[in-house]
Each structure stands twice: as C-alpha cells, then as structure tokens.
CHARMM internal coordinates of N, CA and C (Angstrom, degrees):
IC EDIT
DIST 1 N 1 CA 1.4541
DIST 1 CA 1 C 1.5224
ANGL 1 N 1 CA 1 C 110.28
DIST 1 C 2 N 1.3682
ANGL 1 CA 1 C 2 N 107.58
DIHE 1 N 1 CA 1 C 2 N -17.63
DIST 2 N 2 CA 1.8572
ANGL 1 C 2 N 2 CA 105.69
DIHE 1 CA 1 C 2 N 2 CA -170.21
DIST 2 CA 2 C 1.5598
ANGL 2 N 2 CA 2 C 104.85
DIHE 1 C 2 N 2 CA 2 C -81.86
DIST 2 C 3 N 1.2795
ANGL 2 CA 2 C 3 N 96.90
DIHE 2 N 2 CA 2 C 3 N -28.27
DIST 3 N 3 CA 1.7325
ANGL 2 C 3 N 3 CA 120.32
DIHE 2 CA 2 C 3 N 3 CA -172.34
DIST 3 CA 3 C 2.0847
ANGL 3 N 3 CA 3 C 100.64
DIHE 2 C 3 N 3 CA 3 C -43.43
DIST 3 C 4 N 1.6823
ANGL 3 CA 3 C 4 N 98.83
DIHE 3 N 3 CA 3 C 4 N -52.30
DIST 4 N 4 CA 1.5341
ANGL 3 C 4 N 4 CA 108.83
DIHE 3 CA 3 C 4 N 4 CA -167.49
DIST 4 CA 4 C 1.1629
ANGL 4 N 4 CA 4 C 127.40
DIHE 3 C 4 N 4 CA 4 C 77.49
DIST 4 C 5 N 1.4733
ANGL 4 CA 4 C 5 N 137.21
DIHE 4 N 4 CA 4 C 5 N -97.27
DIST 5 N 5 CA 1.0689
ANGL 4 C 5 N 5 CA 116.08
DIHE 4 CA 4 C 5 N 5 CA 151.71
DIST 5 CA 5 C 1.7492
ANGL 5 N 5 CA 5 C 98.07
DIHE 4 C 5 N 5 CA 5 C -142.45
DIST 5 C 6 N 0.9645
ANGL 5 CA 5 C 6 N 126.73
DIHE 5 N 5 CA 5 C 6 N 123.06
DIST 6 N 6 CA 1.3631
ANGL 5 C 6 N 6 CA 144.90
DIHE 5 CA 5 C 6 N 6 CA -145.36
DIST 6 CA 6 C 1.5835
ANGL 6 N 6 CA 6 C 98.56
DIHE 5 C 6 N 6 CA 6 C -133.34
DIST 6 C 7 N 1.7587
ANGL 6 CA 6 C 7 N 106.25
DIHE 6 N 6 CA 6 C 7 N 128.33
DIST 7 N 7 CA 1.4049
ANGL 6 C 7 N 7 CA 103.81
DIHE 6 CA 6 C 7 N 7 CA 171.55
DIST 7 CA 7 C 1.1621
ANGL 7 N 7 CA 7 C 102.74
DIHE 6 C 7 N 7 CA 7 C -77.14
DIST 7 C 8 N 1.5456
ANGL 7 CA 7 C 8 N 97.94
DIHE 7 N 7 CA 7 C 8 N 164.69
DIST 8 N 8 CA 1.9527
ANGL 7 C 8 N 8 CA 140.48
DIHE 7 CA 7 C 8 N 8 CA 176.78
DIST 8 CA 8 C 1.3703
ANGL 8 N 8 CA 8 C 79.34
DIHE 7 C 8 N 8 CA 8 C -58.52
DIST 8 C 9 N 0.9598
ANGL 8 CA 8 C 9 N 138.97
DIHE 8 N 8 CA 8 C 9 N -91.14
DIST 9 N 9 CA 1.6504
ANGL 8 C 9 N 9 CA 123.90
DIHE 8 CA 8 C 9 N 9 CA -164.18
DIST 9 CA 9 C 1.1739
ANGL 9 N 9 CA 9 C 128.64
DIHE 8 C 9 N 9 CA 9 C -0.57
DIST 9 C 10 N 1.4225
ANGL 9 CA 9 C 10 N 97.03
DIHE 9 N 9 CA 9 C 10 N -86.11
DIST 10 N 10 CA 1.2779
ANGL 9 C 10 N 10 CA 131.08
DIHE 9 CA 9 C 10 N 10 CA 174.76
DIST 10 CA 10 C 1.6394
ANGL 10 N 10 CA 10 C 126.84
DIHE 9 C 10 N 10 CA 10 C -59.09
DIST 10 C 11 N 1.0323
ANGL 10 CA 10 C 11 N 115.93
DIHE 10 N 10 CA 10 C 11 N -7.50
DIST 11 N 11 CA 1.2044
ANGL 10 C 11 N 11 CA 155.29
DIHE 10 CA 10 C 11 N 11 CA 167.39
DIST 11 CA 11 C 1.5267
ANGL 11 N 11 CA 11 C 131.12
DIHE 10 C 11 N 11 CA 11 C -55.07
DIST 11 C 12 N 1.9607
ANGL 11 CA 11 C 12 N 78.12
DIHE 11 N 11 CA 11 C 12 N -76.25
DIST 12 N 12 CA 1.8943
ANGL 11 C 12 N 12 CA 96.74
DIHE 11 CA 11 C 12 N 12 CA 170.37
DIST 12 CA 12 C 2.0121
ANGL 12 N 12 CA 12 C 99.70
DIHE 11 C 12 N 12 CA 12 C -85.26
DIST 12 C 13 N 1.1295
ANGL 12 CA 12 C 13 N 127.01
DIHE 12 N 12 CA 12 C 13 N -10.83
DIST 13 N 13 CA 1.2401
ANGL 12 C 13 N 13 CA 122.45
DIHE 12 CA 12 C 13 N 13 CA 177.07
DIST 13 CA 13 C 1.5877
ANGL 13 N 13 CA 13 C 110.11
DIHE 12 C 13 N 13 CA 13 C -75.49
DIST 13 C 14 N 1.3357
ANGL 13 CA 13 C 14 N 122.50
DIHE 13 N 13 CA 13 C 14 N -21.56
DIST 14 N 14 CA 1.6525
ANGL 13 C 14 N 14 CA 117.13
DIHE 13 CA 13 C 14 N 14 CA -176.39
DIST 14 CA 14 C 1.6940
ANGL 14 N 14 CA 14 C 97.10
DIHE 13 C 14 N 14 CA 14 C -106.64
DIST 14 C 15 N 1.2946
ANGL 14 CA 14 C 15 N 119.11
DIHE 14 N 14 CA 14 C 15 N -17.25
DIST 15 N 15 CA 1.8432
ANGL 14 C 15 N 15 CA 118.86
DIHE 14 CA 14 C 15 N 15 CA 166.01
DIST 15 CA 15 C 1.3845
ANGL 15 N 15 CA 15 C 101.76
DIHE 14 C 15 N 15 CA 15 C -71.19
DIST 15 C 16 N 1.0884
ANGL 15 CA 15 C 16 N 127.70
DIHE 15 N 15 CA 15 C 16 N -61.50
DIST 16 N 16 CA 1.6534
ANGL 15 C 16 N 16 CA 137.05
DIHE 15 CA 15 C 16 N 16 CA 171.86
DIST 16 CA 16 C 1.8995
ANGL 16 N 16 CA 16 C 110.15
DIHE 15 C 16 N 16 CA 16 C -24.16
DIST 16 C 17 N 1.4978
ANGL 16 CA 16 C 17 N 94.67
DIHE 16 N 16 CA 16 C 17 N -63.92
DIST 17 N 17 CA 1.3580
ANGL 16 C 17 N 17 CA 98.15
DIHE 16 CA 16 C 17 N 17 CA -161.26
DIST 17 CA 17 C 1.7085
ANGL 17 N 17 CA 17 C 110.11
DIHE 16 C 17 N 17 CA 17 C -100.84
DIST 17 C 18 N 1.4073
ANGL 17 CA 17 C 18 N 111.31
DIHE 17 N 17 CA 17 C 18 N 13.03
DIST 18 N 18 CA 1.6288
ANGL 17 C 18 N 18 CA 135.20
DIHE 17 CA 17 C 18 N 18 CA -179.74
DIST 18 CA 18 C 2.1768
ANGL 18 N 18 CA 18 C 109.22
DIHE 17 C 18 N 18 CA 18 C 54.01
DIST 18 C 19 N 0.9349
ANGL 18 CA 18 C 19 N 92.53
DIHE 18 N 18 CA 18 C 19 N 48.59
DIST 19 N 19 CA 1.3719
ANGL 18 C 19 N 19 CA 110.58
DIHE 18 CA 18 C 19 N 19 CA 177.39
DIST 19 CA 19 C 1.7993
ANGL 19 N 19 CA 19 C 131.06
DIHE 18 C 19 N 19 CA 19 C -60.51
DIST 19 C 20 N 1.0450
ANGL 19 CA 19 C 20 N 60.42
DIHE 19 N 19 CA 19 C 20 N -26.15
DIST 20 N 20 CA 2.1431
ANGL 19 C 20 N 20 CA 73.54
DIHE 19 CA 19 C 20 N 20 CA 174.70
DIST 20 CA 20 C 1.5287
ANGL 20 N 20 CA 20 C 97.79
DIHE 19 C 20 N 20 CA 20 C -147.17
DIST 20 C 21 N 1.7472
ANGL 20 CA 20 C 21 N 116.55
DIHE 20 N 20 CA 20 C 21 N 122.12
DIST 21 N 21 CA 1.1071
ANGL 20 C 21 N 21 CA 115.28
DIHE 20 CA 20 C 21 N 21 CA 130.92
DIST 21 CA 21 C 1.3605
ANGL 21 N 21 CA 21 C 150.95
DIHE 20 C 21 N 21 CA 21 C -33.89
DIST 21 C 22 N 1.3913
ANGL 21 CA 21 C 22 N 118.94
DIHE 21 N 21 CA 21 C 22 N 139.63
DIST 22 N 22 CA 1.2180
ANGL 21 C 22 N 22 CA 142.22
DIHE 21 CA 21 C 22 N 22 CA -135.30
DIST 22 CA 22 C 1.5392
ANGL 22 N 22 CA 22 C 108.50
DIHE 21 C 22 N 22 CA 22 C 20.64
DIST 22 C 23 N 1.5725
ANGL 22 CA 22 C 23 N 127.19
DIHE 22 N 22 CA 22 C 23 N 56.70
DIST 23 N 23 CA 1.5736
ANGL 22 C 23 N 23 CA 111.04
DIHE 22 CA 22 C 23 N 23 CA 172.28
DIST 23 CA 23 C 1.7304
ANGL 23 N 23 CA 23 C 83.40
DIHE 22 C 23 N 23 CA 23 C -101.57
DIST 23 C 24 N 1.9662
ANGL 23 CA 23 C 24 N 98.12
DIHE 23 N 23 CA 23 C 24 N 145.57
DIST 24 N 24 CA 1.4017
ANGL 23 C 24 N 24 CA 94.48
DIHE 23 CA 23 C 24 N 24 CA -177.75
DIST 24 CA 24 C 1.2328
ANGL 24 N 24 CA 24 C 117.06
DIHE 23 C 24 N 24 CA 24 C -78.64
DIST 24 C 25 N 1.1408
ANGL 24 CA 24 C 25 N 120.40
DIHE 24 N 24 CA 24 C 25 N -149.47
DIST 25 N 25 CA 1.8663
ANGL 24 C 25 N 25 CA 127.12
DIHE 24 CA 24 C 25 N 25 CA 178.04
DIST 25 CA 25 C 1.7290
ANGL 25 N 25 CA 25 C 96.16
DIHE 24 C 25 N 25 CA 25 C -129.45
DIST 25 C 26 N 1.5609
ANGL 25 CA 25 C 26 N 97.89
DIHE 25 N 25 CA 25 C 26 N 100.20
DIST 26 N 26 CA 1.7455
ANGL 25 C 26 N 26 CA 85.30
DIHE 25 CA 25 C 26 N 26 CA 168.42
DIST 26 CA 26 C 2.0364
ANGL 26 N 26 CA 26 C 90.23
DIHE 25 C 26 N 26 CA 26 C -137.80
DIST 26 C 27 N 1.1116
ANGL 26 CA 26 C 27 N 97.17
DIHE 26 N 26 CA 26 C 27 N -178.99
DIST 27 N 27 CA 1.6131
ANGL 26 C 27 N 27 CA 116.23
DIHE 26 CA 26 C 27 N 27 CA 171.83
DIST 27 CA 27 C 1.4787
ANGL 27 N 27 CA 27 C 106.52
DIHE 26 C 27 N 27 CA 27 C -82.17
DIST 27 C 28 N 1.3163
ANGL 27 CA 27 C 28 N 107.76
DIHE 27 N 27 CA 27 C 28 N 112.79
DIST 28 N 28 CA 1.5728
ANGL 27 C 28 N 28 CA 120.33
DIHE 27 CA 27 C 28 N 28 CA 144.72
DIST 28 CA 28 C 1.3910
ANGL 28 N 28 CA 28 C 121.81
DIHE 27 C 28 N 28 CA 28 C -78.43
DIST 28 C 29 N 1.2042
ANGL 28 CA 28 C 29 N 91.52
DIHE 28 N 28 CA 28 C 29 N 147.77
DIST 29 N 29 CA 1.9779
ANGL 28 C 29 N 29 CA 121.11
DIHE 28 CA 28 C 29 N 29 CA -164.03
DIST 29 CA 29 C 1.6216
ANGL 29 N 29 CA 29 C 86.05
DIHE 28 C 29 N 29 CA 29 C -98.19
DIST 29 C 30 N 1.4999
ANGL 29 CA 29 C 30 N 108.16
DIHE 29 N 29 CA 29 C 30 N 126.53
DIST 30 N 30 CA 1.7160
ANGL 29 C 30 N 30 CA 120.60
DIHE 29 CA 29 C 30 N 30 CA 145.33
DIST 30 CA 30 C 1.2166
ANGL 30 N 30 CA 30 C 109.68
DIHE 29 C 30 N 30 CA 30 C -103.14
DIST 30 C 31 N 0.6621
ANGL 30 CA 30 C 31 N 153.54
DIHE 30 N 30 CA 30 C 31 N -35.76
DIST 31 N 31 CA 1.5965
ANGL 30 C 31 N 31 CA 146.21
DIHE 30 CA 30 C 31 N 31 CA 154.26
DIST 31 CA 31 C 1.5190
ANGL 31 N 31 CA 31 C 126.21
DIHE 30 C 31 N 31 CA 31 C -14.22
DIST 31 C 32 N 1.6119
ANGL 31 CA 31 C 32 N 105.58
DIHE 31 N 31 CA 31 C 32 N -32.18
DIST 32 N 32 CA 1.3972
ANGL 31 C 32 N 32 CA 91.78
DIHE 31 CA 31 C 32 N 32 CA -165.96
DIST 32 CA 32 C 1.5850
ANGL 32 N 32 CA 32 C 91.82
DIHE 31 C 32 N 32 CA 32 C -130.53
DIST 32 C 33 N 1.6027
ANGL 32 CA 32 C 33 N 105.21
DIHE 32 N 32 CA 32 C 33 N 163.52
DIST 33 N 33 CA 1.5883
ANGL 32 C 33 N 33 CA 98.16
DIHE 32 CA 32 C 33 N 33 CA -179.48
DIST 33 CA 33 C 1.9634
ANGL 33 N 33 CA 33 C 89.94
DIHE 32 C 33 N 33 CA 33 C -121.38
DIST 33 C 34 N 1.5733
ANGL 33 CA 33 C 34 N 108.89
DIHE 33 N 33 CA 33 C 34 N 132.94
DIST 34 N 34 CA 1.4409
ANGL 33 C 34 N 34 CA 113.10
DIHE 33 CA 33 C 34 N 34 CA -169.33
DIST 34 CA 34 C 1.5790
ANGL 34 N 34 CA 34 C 113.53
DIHE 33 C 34 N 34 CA 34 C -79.59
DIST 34 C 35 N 1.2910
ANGL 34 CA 34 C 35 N 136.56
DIHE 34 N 34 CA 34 C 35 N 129.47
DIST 35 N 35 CA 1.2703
ANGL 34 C 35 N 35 CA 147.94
DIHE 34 CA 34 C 35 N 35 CA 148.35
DIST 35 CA 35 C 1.4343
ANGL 35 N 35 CA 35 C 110.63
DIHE 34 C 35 N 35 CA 35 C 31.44
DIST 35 C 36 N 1.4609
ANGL 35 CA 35 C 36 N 108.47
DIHE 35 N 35 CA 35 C 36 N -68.49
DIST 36 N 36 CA 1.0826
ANGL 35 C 36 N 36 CA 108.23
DIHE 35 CA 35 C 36 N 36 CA -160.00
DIST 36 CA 36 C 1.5637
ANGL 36 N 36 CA 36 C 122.69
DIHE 35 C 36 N 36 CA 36 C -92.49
DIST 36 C 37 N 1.0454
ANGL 36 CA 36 C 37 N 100.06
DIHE 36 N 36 CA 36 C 37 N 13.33
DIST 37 N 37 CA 1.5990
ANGL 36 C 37 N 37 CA 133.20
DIHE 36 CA 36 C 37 N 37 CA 175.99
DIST 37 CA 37 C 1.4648
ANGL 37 N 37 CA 37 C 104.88
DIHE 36 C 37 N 37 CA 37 C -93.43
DIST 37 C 38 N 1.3018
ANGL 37 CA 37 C 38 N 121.26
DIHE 37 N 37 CA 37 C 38 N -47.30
DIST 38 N 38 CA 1.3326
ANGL 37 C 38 N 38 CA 116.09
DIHE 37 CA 37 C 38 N 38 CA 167.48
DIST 38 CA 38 C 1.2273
ANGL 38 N 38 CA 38 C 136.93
DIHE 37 C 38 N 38 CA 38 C -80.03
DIST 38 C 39 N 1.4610
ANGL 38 CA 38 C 39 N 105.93
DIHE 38 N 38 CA 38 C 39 N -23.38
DIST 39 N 39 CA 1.5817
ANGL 38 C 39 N 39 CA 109.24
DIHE 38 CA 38 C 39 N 39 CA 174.09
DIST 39 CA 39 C 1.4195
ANGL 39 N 39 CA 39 C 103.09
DIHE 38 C 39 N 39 CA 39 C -88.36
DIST 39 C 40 N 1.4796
ANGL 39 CA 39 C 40 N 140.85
DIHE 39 N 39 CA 39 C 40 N -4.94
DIST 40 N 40 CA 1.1522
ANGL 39 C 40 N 40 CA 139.62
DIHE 39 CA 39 C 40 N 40 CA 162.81
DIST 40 CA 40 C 1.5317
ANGL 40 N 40 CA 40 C 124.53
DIHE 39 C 40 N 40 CA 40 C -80.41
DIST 40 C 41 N 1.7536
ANGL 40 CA 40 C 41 N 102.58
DIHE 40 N 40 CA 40 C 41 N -3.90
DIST 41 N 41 CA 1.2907
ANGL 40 C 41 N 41 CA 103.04
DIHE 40 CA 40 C 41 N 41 CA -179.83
DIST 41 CA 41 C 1.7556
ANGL 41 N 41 CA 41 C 96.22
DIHE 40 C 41 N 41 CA 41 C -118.40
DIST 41 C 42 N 0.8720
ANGL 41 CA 41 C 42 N 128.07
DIHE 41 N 41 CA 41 C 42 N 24.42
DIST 42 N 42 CA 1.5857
ANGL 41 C 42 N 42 CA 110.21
DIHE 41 CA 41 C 42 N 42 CA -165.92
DIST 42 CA 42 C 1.8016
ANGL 42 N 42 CA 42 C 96.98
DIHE 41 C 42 N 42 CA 42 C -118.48
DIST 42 C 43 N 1.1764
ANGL 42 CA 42 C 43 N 108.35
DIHE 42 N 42 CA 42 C 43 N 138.51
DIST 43 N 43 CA 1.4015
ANGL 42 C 43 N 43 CA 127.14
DIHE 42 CA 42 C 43 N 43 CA 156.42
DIST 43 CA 43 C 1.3908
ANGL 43 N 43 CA 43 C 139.23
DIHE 42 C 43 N 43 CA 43 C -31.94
DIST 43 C 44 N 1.2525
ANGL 43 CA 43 C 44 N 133.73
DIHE 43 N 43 CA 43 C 44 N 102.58
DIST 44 N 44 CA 1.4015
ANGL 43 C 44 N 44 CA 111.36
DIHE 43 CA 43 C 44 N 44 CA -168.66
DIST 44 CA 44 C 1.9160
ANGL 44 N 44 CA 44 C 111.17
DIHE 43 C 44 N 44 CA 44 C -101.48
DIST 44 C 45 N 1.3100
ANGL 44 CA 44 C 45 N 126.77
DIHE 44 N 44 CA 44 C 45 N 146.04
DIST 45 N 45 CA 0.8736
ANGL 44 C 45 N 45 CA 116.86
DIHE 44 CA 44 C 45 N 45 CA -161.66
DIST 45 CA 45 C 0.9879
ANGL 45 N 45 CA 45 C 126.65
DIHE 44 C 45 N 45 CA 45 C -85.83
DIST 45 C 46 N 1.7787
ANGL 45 CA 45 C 46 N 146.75
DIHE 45 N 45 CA 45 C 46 N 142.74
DIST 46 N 46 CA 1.1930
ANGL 45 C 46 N 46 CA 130.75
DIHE 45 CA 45 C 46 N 46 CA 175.55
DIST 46 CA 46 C 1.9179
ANGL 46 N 46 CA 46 C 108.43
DIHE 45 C 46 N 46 CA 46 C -32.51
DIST 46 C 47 N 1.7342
ANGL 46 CA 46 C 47 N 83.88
DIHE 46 N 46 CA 46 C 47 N 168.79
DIST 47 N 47 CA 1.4673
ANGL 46 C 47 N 47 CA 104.61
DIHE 46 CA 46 C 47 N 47 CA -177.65
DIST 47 CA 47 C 1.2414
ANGL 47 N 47 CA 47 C 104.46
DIHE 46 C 47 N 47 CA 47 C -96.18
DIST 47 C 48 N 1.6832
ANGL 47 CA 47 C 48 N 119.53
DIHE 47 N 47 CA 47 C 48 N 156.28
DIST 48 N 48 CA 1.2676
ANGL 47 C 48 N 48 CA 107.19
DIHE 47 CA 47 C 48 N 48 CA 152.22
DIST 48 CA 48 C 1.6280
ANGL 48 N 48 CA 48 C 154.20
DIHE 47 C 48 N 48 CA 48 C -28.56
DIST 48 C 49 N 0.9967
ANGL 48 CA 48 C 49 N 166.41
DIHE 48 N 48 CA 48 C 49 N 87.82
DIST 49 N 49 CA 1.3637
ANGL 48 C 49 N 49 CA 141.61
DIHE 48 CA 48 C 49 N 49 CA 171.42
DIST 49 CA 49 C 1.6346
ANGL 49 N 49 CA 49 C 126.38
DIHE 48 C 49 N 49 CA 49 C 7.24
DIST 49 C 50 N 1.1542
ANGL 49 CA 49 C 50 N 134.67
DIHE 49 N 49 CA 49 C 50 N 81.31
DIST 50 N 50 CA 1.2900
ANGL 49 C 50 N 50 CA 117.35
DIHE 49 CA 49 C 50 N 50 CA 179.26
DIST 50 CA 50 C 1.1908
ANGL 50 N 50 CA 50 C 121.56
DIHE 49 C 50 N 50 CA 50 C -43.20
DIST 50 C 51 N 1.8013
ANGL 50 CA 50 C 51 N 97.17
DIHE 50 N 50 CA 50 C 51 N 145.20
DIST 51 N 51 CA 1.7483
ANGL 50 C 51 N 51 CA 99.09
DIHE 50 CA 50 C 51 N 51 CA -176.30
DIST 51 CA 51 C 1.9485
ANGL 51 N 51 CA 51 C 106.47
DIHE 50 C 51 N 51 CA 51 C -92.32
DIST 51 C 52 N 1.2093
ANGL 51 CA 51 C 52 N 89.34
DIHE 51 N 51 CA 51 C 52 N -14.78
DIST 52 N 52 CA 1.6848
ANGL 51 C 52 N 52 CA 107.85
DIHE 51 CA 51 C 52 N 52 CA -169.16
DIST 52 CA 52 C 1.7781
ANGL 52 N 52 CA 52 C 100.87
DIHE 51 C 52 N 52 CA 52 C -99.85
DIST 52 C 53 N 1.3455
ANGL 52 CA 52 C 53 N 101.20
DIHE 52 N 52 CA 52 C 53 N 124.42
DIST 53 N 53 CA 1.4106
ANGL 52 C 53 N 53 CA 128.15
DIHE 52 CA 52 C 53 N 53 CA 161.82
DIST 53 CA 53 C 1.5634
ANGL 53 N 53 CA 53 C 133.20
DIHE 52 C 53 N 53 CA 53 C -131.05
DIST 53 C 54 N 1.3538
ANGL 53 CA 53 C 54 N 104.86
DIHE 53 N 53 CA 53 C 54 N 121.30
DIST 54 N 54 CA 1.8801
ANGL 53 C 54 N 54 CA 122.43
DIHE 53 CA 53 C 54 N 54 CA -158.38
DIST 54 CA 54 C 1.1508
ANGL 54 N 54 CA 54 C 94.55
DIHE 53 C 54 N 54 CA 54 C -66.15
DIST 54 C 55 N 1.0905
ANGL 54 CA 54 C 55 N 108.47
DIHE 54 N 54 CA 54 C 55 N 169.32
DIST 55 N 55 CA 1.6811
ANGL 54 C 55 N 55 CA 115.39
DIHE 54 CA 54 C 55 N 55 CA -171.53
DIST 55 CA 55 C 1.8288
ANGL 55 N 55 CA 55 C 101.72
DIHE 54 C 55 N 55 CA 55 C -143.25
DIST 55 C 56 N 1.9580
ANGL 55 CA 55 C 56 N 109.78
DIHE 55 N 55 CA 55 C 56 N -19.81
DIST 56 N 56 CA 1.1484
ANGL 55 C 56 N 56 CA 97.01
DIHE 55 CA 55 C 56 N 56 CA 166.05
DIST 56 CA 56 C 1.7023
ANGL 56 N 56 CA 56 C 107.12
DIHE 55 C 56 N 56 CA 56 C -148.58
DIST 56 C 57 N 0.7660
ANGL 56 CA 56 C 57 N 106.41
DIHE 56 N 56 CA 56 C 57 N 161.09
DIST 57 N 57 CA 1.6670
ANGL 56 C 57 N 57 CA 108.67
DIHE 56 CA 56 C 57 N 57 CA -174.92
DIST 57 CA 57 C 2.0784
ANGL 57 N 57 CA 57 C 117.93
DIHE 56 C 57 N 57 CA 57 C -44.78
DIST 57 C 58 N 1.2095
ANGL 57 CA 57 C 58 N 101.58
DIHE 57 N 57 CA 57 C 58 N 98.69
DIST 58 N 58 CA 1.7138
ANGL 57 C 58 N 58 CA 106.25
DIHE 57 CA 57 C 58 N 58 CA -177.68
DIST 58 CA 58 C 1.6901
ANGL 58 N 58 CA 58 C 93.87
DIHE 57 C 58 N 58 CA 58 C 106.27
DIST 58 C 59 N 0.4698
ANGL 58 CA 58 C 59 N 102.74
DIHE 58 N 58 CA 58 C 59 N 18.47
DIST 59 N 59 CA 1.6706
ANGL 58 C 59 N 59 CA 103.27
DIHE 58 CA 58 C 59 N 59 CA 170.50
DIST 59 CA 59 C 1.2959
ANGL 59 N 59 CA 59 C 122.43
DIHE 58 C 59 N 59 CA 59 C -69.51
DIST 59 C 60 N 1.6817
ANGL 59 CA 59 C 60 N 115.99
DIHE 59 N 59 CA 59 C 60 N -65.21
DIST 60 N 60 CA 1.1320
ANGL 59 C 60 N 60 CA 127.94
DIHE 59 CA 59 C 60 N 60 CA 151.06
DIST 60 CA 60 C 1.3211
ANGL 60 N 60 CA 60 C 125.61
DIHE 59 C 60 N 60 CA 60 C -89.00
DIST 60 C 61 N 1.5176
ANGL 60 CA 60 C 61 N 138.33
DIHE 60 N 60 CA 60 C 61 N 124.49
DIST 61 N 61 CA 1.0471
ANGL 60 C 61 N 61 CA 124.40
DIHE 60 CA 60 C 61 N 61 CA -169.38
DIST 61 CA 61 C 1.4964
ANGL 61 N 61 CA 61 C 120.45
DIHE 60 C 61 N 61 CA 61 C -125.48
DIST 61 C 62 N 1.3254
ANGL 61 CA 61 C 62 N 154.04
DIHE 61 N 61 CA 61 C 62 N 96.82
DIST 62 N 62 CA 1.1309
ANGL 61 C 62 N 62 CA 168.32
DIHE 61 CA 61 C 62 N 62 CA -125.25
DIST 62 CA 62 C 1.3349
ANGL 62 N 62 CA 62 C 96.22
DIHE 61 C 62 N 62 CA 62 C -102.72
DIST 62 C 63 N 1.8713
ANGL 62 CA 62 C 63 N 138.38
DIHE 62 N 62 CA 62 C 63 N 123.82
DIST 63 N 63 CA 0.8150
ANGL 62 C 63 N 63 CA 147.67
DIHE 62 CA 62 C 63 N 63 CA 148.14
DIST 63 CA 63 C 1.2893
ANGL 63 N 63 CA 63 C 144.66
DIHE 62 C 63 N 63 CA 63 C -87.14
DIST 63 C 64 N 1.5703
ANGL 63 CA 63 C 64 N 133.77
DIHE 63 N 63 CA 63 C 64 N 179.70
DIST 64 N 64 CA 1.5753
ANGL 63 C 64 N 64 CA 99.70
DIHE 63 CA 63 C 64 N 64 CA 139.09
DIST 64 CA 64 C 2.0655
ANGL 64 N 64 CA 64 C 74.97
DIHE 63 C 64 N 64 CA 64 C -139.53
DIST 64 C 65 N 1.1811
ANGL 64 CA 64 C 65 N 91.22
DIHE 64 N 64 CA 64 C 65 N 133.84
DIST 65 N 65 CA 1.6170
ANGL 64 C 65 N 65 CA 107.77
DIHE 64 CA 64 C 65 N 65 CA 178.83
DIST 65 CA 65 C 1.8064
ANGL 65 N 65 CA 65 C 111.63
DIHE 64 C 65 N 65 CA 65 C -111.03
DIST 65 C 66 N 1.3303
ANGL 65 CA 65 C 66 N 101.29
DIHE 65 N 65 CA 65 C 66 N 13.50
DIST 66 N 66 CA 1.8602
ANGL 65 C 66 N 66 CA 100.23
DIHE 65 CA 65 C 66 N 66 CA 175.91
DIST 66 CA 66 C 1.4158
ANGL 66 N 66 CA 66 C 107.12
DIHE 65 C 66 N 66 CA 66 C -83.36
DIST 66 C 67 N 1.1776
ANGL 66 CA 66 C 67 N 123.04
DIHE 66 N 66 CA 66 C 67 N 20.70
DIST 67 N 67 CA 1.7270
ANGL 66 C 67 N 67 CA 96.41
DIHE 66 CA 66 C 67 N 67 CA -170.91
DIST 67 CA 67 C 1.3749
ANGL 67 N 67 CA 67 C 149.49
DIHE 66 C 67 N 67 CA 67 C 28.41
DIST 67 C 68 N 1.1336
ANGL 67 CA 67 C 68 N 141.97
DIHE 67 N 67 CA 67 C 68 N -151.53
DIST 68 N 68 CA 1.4313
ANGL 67 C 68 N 68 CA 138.48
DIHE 67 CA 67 C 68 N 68 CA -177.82
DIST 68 CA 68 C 1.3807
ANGL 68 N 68 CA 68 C 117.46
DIHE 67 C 68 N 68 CA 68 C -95.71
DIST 68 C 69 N 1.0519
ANGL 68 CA 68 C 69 N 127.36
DIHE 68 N 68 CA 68 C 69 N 110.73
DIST 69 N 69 CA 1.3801
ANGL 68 C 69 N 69 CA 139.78
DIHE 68 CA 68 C 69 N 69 CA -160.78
DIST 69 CA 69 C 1.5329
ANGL 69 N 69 CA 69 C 114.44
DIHE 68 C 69 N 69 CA 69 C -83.95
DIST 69 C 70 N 1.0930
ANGL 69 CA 69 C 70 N 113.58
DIHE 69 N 69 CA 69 C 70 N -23.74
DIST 70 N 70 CA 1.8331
ANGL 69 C 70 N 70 CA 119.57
DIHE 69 CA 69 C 70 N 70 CA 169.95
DIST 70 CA 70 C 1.2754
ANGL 70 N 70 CA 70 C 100.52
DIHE 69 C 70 N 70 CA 70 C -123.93
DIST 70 C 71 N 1.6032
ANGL 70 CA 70 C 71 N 122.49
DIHE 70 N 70 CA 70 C 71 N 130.46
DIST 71 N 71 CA 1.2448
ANGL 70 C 71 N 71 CA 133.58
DIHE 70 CA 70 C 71 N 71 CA -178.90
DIST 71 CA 71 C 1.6760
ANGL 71 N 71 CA 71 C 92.08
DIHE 70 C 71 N 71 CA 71 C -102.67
DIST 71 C 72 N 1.2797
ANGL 71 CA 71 C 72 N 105.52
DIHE 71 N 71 CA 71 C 72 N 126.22
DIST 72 N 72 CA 1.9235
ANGL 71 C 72 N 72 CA 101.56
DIHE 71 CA 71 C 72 N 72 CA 168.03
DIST 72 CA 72 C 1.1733
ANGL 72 N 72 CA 72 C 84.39
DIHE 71 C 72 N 72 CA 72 C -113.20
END
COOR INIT
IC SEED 1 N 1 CA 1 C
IC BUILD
C-alpha cells in the first residue's frame, strides 16, 4: 500500500536489486498499462453551466460531502 501506484519499471528495478523487504519475486507485464495509471492520467470534463445564481453571499454553497476515501 506504501508502494501507491508505482511503475512496472521501477518496480522490476527494486525486485532486481532486492530493495524493499519482503517485496516478492514475480514477473512484470510491459505489455499492459494498469487502471490506475489511466484514470490518473485522464481529463475530466468541464461542468455544466449553472442554472442557479446567488443573489447574496452563502446562498449557494458548494461542497464536497464524500469524505475520506482510504481509511489507514
């Protein structure tokens, strides 16, 4: 989990040279590029136009109400 998301490179370079304890010894894939590599690189698109306009200060109020998404 400390790793994050860490290229295949870099990867087989600290298995290679035994760089971190207990990391195992398996085969990395170049072939493929993983998930979270792509959704970390992709664009998100503008928002709509709001239909709602404040008229006095706190009127409208913009949140983010998801909380913390990884509990350590």
């Amino acid at each position: 989990m400390r790793l994050s998301n860490i290229s295949y490179s870099k990867l087989s370079v600290m298995m290679e040279n035994s760089m971190l304890k207990g990391l195992p010894k398996f085969s990395v894939r170049t072939d493929v590029i993983c998930a979270g590599c792509q959704y970390g690189k992709a664009h998100q698109l503008s928002y709509e136009k709001s239909k709602y306009k404040s008229k006095e200060p706190l009127e409208l109020i913009h949140s983010d109400v998801l909380g913390p998404v990884i509990d350590w």
